[in-house]
DOGUFI-682575 format. One line per field, with one value per atom (N, C-alpha, C): residue in one letter; atom name; x, y, z. Coordinates in steps of 0.05 Angstrom, whole numbers. Each point is the difference from the previous one (the first is absolute). Example, Ala and Ser with C-alpha at 12.3 -4.5 7.8 and 13.67 -1.06 7.14 Angstrom:
2
code: [A_A_A_S_S_S]
site: [N_CA_C_N_CA_C]
u: [264_-18_18_-7_16_-15]
v: [-114_24_24_21_24_22]
w: [156_0_0_-14_1_14]
//
This chain:
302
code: [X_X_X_X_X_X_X_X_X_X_X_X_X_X_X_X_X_X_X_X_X_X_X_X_X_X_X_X_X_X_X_X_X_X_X_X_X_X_X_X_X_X_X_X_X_X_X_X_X_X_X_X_X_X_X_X_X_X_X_X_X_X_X_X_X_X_X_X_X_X_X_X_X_X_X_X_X_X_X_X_X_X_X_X_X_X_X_X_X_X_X_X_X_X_X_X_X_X_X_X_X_X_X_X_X_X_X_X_X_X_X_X_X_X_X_X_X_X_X_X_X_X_X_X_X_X_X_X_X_X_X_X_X_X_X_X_X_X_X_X_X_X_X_X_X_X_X_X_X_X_X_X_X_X_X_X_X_X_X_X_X_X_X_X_X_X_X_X_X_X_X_X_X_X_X_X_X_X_X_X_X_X_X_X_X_X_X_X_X_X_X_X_X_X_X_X_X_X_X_X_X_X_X_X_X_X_X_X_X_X_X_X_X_X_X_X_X_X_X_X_X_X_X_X_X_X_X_X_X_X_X_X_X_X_X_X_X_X_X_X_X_X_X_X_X_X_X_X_X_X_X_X_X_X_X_X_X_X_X_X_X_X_X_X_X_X_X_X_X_X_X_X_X_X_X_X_X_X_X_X_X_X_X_X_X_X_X_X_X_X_X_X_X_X_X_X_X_X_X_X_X_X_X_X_X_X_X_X_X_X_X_X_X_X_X_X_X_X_X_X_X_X_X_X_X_X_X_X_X_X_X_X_X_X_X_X_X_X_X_X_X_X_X_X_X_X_X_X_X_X_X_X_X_X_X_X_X_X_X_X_X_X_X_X_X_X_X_X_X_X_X_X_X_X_X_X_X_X_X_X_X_X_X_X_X_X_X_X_X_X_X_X_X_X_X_X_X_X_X_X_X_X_X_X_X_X_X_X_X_X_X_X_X_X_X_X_X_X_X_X_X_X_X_X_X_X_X_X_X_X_X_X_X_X_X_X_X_X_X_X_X_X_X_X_X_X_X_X_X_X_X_X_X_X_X_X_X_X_X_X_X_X_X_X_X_X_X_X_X_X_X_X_X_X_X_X_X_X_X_X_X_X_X_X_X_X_X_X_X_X_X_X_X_X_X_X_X_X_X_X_X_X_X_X_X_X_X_X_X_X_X_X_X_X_X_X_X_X_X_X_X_X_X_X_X_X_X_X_X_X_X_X_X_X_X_X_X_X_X_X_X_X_X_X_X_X_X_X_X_X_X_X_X_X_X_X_X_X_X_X_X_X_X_X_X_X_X_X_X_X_X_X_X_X_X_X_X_X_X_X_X_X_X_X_X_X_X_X_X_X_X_X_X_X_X_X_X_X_X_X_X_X_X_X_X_X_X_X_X_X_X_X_X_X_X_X_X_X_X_X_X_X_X_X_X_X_X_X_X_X_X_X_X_X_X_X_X_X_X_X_X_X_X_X_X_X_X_X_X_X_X_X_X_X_X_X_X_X_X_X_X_X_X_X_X_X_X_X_X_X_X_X_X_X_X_X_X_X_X_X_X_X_X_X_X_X_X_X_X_X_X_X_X_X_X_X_X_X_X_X_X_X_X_X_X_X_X_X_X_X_X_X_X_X_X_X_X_X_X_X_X_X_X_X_X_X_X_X_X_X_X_X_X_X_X_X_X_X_X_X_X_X_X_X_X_X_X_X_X_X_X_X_X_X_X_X_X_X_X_X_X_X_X_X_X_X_X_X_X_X_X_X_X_X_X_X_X_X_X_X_X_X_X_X_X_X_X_X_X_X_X_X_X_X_X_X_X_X_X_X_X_X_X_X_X_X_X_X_X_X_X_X_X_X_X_X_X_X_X_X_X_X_X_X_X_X_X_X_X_X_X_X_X_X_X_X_X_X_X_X_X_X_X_X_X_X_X_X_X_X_X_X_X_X_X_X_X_X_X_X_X_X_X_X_X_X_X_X_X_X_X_X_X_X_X_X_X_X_X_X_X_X_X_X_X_X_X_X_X_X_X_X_X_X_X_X_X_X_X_X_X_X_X_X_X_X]
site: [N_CA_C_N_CA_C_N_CA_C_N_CA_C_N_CA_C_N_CA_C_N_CA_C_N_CA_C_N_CA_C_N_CA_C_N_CA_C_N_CA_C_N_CA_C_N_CA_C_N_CA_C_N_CA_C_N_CA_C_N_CA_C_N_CA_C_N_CA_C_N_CA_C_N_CA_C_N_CA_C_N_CA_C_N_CA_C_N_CA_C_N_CA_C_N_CA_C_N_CA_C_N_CA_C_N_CA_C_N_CA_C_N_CA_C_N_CA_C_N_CA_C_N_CA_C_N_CA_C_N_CA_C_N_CA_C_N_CA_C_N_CA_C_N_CA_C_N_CA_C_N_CA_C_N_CA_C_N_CA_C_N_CA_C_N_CA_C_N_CA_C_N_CA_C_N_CA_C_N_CA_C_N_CA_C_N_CA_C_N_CA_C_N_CA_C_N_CA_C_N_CA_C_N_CA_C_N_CA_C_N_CA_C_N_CA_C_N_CA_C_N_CA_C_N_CA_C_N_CA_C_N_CA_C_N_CA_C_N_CA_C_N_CA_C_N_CA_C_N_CA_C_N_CA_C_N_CA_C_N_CA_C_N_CA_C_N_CA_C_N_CA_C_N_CA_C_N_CA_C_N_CA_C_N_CA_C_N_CA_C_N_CA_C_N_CA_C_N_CA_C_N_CA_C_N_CA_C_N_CA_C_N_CA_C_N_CA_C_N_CA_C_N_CA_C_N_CA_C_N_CA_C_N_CA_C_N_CA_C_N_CA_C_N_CA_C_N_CA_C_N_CA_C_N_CA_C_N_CA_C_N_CA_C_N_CA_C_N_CA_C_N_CA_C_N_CA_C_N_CA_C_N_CA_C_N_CA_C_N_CA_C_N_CA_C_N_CA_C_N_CA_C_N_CA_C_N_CA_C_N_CA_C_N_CA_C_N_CA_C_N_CA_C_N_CA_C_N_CA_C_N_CA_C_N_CA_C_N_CA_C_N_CA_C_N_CA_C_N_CA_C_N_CA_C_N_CA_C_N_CA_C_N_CA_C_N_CA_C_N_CA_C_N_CA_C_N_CA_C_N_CA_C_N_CA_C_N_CA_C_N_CA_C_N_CA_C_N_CA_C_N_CA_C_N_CA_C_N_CA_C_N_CA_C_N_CA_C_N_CA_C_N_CA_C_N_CA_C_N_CA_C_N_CA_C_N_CA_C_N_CA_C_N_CA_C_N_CA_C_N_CA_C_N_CA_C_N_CA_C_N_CA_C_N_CA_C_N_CA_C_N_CA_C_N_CA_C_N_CA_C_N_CA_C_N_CA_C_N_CA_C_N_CA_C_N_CA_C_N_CA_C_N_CA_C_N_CA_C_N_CA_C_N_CA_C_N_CA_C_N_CA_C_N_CA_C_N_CA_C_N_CA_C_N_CA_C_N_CA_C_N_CA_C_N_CA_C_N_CA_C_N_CA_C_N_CA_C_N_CA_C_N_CA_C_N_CA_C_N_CA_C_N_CA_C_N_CA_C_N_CA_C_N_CA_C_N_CA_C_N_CA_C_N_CA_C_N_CA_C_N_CA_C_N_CA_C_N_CA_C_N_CA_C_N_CA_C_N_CA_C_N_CA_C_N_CA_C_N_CA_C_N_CA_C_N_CA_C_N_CA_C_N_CA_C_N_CA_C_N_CA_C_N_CA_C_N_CA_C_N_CA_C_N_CA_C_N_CA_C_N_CA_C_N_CA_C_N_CA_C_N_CA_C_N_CA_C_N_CA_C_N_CA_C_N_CA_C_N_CA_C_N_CA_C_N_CA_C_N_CA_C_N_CA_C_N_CA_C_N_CA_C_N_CA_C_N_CA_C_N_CA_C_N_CA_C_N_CA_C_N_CA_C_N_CA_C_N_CA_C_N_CA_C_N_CA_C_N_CA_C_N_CA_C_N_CA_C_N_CA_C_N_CA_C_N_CA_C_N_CA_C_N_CA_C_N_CA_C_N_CA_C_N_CA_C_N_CA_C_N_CA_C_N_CA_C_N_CA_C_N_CA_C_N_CA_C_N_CA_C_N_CA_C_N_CA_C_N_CA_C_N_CA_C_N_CA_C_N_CA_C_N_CA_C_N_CA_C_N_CA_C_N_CA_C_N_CA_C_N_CA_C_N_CA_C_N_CA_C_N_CA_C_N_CA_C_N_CA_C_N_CA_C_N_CA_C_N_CA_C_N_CA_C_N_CA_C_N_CA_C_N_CA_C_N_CA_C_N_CA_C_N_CA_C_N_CA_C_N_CA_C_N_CA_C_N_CA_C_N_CA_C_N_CA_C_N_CA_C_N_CA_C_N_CA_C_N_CA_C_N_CA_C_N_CA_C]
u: [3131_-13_-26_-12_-19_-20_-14_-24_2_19_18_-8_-1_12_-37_-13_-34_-6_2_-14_10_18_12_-7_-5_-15_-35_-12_-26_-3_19_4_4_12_-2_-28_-6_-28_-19_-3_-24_3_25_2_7_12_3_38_6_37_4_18_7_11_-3_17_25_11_35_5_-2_4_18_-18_17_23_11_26_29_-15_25_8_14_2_-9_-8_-12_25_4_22_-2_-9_5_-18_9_-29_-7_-8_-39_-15_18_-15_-16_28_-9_-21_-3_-18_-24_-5_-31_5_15_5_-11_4_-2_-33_-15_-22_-20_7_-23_5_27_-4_-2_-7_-16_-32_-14_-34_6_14_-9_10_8_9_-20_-13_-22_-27_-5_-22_8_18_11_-6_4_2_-33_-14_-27_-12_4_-26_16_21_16_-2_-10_9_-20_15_-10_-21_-1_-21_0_-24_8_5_-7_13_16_24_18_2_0_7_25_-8_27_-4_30_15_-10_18_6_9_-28_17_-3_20_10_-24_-27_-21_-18_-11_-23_-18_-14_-24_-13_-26_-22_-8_-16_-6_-43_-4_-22_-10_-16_7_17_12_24_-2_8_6_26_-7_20_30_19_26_-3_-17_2_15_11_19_-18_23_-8_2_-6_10_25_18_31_16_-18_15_-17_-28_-15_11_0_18_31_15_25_-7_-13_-11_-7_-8_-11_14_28_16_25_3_15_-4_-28_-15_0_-2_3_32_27_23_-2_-16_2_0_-6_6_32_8_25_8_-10_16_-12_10_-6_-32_-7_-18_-20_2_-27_2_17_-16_-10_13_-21_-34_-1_-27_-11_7_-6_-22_20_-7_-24_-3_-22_-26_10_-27_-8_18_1_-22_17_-20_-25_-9_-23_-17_2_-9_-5_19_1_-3_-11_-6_-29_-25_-12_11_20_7_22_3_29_-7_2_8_20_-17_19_26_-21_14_9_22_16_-15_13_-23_7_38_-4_-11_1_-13_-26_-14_-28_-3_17_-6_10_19_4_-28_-15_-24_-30_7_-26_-21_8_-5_-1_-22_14_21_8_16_-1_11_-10_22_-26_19_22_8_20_28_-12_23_4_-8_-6_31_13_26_24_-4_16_-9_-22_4_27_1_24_33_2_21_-12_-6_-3_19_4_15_-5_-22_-14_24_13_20_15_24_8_-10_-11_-21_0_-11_-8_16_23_30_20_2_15_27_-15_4_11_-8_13_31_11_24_15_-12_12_9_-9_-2_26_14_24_19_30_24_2_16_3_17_21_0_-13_-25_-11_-26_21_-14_-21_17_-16_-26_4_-27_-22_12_-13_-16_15_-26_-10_-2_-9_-30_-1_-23_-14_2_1_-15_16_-15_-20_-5_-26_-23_6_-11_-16_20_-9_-21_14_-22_-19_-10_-32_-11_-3_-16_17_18_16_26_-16_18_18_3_22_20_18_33_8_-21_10_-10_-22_-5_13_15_12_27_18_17_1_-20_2_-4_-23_-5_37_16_24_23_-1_3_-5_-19_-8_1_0_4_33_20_23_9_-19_6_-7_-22_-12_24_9_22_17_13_27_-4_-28_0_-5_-4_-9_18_28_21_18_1_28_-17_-21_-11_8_10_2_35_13_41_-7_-19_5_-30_21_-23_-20_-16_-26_5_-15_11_-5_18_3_-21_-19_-16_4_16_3_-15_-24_-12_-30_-14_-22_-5_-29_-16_-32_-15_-20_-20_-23_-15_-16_-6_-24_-31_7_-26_1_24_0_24_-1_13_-15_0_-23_1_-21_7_21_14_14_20_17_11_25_20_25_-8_-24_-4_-6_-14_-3_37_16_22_16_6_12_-2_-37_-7_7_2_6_26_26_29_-3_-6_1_-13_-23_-2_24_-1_20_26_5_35_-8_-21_9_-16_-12_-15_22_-11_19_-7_-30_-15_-23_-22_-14_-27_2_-23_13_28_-1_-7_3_-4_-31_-17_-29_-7_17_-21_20_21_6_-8_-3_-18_-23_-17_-20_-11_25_2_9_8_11_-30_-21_-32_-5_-9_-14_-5_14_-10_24_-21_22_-10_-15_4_20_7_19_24_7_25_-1_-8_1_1_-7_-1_25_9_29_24_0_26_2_-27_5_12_-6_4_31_8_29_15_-15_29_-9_-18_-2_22_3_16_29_4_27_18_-28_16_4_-20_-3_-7_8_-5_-7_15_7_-29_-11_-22_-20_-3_-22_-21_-2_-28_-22_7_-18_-4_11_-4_-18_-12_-20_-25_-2_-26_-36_-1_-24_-10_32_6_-24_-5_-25_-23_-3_-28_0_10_7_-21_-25_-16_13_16_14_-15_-27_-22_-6_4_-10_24_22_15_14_-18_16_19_0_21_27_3_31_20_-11_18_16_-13_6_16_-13_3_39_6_24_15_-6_8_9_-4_-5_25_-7_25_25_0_26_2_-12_10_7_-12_-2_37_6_28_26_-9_12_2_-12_-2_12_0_19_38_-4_26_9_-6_7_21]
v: [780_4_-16_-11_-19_13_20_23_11_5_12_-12_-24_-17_-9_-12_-1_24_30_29_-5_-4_-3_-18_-22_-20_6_6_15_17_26_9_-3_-14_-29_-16_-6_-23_24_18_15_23_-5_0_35_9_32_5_-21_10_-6_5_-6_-27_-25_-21_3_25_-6_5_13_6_-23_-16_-24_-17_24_-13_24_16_23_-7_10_-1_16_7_12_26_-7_40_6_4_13_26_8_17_-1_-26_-7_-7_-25_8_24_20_30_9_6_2_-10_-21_-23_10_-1_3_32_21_21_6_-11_2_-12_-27_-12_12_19_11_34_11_17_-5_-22_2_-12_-17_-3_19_22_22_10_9_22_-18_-18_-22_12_-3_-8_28_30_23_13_-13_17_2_-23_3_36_-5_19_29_5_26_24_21_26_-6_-20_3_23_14_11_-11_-21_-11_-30_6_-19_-25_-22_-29_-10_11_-12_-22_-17_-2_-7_5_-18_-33_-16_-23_-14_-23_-14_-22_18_-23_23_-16_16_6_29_9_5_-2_13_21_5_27_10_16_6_5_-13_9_-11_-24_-9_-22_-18_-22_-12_-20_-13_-9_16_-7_15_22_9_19_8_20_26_23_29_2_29_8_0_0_3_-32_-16_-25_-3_6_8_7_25_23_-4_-10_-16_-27_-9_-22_20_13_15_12_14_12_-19_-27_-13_-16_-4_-4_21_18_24_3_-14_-2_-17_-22_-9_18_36_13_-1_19_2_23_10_34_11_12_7_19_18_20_-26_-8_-26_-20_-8_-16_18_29_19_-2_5_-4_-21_-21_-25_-7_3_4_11_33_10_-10_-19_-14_-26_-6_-28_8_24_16_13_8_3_-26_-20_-31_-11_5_-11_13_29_11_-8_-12_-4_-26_-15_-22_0_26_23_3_-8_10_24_15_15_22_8_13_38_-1_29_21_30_29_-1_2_-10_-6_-28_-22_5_12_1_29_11_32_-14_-13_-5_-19_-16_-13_11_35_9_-6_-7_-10_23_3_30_-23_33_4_8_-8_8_45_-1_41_-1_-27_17_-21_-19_-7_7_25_9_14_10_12_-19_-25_-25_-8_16_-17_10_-28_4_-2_13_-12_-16_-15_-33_-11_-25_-24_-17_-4_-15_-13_22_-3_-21_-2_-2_-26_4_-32_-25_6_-9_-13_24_-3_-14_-4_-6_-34_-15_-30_3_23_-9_10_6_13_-31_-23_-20_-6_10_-11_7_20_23_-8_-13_0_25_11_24_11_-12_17_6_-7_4_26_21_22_17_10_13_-11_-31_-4_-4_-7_-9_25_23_33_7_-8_8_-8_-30_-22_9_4_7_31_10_28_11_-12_1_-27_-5_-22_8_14_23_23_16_21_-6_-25_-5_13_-4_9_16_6_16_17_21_30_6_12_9_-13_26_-15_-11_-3_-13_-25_-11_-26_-13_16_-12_-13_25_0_-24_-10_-19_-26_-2_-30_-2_14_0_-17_18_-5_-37_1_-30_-20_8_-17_-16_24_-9_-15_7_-21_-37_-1_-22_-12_10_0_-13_11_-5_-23_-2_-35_-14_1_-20_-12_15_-7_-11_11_-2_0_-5_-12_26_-3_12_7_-1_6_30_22_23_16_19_-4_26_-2_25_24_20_29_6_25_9_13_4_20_14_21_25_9_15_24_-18_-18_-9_-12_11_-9_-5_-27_3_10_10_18_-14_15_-9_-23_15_-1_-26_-14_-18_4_-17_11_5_28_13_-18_10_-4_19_10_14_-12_-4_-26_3_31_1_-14_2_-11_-28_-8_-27_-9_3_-4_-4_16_5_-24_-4_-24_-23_-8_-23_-8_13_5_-6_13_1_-31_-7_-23_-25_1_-18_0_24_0_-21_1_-2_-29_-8_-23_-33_-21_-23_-23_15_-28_17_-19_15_2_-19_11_23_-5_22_34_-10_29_4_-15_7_11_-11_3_39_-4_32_21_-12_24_-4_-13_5_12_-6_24_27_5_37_2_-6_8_9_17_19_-25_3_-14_-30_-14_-20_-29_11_-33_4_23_6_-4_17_-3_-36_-5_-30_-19_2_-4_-5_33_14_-9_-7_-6_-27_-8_-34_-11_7_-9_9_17_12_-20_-12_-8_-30_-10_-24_-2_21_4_0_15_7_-31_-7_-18_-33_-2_-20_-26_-24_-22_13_16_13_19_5_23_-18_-35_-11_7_9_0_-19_-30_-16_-15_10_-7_14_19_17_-17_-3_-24_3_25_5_8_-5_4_-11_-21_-11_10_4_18_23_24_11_-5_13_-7_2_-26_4_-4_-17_-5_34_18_31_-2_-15_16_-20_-14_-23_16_24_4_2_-8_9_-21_-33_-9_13_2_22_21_19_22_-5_-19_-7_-5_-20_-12_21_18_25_6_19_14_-22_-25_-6_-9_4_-7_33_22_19_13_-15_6_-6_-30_-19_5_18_16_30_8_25_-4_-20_-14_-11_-6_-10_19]
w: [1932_-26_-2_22_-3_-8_15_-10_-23_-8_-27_-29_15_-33_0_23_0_-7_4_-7_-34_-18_-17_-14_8_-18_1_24_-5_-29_-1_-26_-21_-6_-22_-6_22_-9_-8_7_5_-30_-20_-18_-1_28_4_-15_0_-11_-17_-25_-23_0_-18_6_0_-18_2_19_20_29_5_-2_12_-14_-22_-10_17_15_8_24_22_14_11_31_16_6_1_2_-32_-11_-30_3_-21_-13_-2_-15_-13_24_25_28_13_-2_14_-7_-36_-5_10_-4_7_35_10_33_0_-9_8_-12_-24_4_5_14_23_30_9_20_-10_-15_-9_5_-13_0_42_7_28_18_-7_16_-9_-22_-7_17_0_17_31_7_28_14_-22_13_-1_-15_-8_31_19_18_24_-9_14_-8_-27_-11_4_14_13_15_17_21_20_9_13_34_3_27_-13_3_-2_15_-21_11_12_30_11_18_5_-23_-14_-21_-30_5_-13_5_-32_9_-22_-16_-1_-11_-17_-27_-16_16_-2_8_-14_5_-30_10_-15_5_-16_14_-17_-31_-7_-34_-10_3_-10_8_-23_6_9_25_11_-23_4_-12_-25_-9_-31_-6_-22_0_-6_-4_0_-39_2_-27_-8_32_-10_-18_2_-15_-27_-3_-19_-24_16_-25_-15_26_-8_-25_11_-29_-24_-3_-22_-11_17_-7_-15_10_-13_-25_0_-29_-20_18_-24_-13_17_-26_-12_-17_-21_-25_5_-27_-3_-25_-13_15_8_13_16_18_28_-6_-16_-3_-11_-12_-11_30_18_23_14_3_17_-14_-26_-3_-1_2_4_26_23_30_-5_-1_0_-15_-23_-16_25_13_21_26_-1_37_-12_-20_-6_-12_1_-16_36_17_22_29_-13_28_17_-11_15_18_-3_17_22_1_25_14_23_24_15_8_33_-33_-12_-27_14_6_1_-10_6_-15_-25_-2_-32_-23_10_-14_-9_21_-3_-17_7_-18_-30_-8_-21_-19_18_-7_-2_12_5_18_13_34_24_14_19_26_9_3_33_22_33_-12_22_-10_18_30_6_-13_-24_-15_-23_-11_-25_-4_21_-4_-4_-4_-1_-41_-7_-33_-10_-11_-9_10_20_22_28_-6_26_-14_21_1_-28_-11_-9_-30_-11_-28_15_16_11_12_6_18_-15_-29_-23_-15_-9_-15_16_25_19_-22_0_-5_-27_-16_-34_7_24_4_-7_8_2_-34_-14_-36_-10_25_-17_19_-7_6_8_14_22_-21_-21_-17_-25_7_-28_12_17_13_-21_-28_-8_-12_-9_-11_23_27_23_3_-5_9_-26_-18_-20_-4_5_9_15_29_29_-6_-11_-7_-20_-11_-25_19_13_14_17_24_11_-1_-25_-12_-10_-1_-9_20_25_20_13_6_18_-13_-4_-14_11_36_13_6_-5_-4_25_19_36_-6_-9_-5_-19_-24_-18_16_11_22_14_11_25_-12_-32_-7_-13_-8_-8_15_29_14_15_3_6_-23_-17_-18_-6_1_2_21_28_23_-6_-22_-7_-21_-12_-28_19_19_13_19_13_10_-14_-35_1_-16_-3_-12_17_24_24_22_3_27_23_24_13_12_-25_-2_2_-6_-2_26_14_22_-20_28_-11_11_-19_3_34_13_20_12_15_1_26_-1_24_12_-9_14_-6_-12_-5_34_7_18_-4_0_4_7_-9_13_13_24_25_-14_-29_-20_-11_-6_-14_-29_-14_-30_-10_-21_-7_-28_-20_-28_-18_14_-11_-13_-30_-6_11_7_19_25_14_32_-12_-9_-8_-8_-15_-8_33_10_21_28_1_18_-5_-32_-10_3_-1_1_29_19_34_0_-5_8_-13_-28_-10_17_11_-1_29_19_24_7_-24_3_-11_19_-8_-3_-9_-11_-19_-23_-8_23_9_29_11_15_15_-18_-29_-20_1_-3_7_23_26_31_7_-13_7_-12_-37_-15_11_9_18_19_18_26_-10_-26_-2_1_-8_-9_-28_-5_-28_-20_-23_-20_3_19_-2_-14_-18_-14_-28_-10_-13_-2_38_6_7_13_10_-36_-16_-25_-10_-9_1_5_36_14_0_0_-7_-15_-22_-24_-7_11_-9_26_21_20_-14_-9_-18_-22_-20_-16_-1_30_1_26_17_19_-11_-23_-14_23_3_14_35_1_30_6_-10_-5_16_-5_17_-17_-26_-11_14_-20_12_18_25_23_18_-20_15_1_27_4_-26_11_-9_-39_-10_-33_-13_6_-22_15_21_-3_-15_-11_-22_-23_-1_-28_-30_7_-38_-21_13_-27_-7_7_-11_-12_-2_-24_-10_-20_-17_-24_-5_-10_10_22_13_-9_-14_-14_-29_-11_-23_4_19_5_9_14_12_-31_-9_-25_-16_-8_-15_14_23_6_0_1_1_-26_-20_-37_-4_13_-6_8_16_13_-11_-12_-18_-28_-8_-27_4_23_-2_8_8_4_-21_-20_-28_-16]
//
């Protein structure tokens, strides 16, 4: 635990974790939580220099790359938006944080990065023509909504899709992206209650494509499950969503953050050497942002 408890008190001084943190214990929930979204933004960091290249970085190794246009260790839109999306439940009911969000991503879209067709069609932004058949169903709901799964006791299913789905439908109408942020979201609900006592869903007939994981939010869903089930560390969850290719600072984002959640102490979060290189100064809201979801969890459990 030596790296562990130095990566861990870094976070502390540097004023990135809630102080109660340090009244729980490290296998809890309120851990998982804070654990599943600092390896969320360093999975979304870790996967950008990787995503849809067309000549692949092989291998995959276990250190930050930068990349062009980007700064060393910064995140994508996918942790962005996730912040925005979880600021936006301070309303009273699921249809008022949906509009919330959208007052957030229009206040805050000139400062986004690596922003989905979606997203951008929802901002009035063009649009590439050969991703124009993705508004609306991409990954992006899903991507976004992923982490508020953690707010909802696994039985507290129906309010968990009710949230999740008006959340969703701000930017993403089709019932395949509603489908899959549902989907992933209950995977986030169930680690972050019972850790990893309940395994992850089966996947039979799912194969990667030559292509990568597309944005599609079932293929995005699918890579994230394949990597979690088979990964046994949150590194080893980055360097393999990495090697599937396509959109992998998502998936690497994604699977992170869920084998953080679900392996708890065992996951090796902060033993990932290169964690504080990670540009957390781009997101001094992630203390809050953590804080929130775990008062937010603690109030539906009441």
């Amino acid at each position: 635990m030596g790296k562990s408890l130095e990566n861990i008190d870094d976070f502390f001084a540097h004023d990135l974790l809630p102080e109660s943190l340090q009244n729980f214990l490290f296998d809890s929930s309120e851990w998982a939580i804070a654990s599943a979204f600092i390896a969320y933004a360093a999975g979304d960091a870790f996967g950008v220099a990787h995503e849809f290249n067309a000549t692949p970085i092989v291998p995959v190794i276990d250190t930050l790359l930068g990349k062009s246009d980007w700064p060393y260790g910064g995140v994508s839109d996918d942790t962005a938006l996730t912040l925005l999306t979880i600021q936006s439940m301070s309303e009273e009911v699921p249809e008022a944080a949906a509009d919330r969000f959208l007052d957030l991503l229009r206040e805050q879209q000139n400062f986004l990065r690596g922003l989905g067709p979606t997203t951008r069609f929802a901002l009035g932004m063009p649009v590439k023509i050969e991703e124009q058949h993705l508004i609306g169903i991409s990954n992006g709901g899903m991507m976004r909504t992923a982490l508020l799964g953690m707010i909802f006791a696994p039985q507290r299913e129906a309010e968990r899709e009710a949230w999740i789905t008006a959340s969703v439908q701000a930017t993403h109408k089709h019932p395949t992206a509603v489908k899959a942020a549902l989907l992933m979201a209950a995977l986030f609900s169930d680690a972050a209650s019972n850790g990893d006592q309940n395994p992850l869903p089966t996947l039979s007939d799912w194969t990667v494509s030559p292509k990568g994981i597309s944005l599609d939010p079932m293929d995005t869903y699918f890579g994230v499950v394949h990597v979690a089930t088979h990964a046994n560390t949150v590194k080893d969850a980055y360097i393999r969503a990495c090697e599937l290719g396509g959109d992998t600072d998502t998936v690497a984002a994604l699977a992170g953050s869920l084998v953080a959640a679900r392996l708890r102490e065992k996951s090796e979060l902060f033993d990932v050497g290169w964690l504080m290189d990670v540009k957390w100064s781009e997101i001094p809201e992630m203390k809050n942002a953590i804080a929130r979801l775990i008062n937010l969890r603690t109030e539906w459990d009441l």
